[in-house]
C-alpha positions as CSV (number, residue, x, y, z in Angstrom):
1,X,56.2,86.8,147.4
2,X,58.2,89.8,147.2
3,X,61.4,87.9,147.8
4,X,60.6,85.9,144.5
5,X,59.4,88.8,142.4
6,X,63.1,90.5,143.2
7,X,64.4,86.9,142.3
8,X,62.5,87.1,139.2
9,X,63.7,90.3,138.3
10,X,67.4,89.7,139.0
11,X,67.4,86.6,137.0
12,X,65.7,88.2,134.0
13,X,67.9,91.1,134.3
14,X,70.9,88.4,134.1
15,X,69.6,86.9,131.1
16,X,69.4,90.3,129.3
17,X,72.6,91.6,130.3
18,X,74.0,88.3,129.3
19,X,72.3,88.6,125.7
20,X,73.6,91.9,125.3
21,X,77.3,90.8,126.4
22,X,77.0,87.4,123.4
23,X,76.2,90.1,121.1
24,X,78.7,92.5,121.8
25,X,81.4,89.3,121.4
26,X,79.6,88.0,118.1
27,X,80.3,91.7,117.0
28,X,83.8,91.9,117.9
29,X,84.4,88.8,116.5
30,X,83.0,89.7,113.3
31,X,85.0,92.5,113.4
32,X,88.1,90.8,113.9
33,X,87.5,88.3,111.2
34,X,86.6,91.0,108.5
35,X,90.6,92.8,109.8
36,X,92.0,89.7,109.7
37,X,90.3,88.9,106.1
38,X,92.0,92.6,104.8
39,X,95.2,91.2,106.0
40,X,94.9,88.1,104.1
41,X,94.2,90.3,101.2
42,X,96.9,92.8,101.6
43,X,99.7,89.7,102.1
44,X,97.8,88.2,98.7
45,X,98.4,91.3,96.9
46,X,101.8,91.8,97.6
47,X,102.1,87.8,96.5
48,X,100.8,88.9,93.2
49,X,103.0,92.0,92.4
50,X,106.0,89.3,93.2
51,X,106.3,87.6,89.6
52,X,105.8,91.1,88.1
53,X,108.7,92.5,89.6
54,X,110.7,89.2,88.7
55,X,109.3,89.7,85.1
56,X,110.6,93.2,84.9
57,X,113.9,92.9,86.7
58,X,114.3,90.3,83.8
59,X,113.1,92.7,81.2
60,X,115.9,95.1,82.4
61,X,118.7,92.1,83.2
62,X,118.6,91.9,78.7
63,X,118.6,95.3,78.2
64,X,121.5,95.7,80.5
65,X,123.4,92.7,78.5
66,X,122.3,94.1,75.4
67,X,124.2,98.1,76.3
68,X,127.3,96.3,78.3
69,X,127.5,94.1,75.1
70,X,127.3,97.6,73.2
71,X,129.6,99.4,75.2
72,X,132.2,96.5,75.2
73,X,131.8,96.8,71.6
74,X,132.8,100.4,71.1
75,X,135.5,100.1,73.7
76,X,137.4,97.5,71.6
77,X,136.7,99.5,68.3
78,X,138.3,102.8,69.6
79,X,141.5,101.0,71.3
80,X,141.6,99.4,68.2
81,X,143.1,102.0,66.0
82,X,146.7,103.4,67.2
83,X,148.3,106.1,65.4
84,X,151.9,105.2,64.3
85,X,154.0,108.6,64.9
86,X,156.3,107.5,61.9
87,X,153.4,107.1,60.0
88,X,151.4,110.2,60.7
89,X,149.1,111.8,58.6
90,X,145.7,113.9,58.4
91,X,143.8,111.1,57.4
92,X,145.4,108.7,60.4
93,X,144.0,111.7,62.5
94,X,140.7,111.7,61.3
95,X,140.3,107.7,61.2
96,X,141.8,107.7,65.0
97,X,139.0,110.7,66.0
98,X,136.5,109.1,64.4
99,X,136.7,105.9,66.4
100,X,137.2,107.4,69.4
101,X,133.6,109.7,69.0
């Protein structure tokens, strides 16, 4: 009888010890899916800030036409005028200043 009731024991023992141990691994894997569910979230982010940056680097790609189409511009204009040294006079001066300013 006594031999049984330590049987008894040991098995129920077993069965609560098992228990315990399932829980524990539902908990961890819980845990894992809820880390693996903020790294889905931080890769989704990052997706999403992806077409803004394209939007902007756009954004910036015209205004960077628009000033190398500017400075092209003034470049031309102020090569543009020469001063003849036969032909020099104060208001050849001032024209040729003015165009380079």
């Amino acid at each position: 009888m006594r031999n049984i009731k330590i049987l008894f024991s040991v098995i129920l023992l077993g069965a609560i010890f098992s228990g315990c141990g399932y829980n524990t691994m539902v908990e961890k894997q819980e845990a894992v899916a809820s880390q693996w569910g903020n790294v889905q979230n931080a890769y989704q982010r990052r997706a999403d800030l992806i077409p803004n940056l394209v939007a902007t680097v756009k954004g910036y790609a015209v205004h960077e036409q628009e000033t190398l189409a500017k400075v092209t511009e003034a470049r031309a204009k102020a090569t543009q005028i020469t001063i003849d040294p036969e032909n020099l006079t104060e208001e050849n001066i001032r024209e040729y200043q003015r165009a380079q300013a």
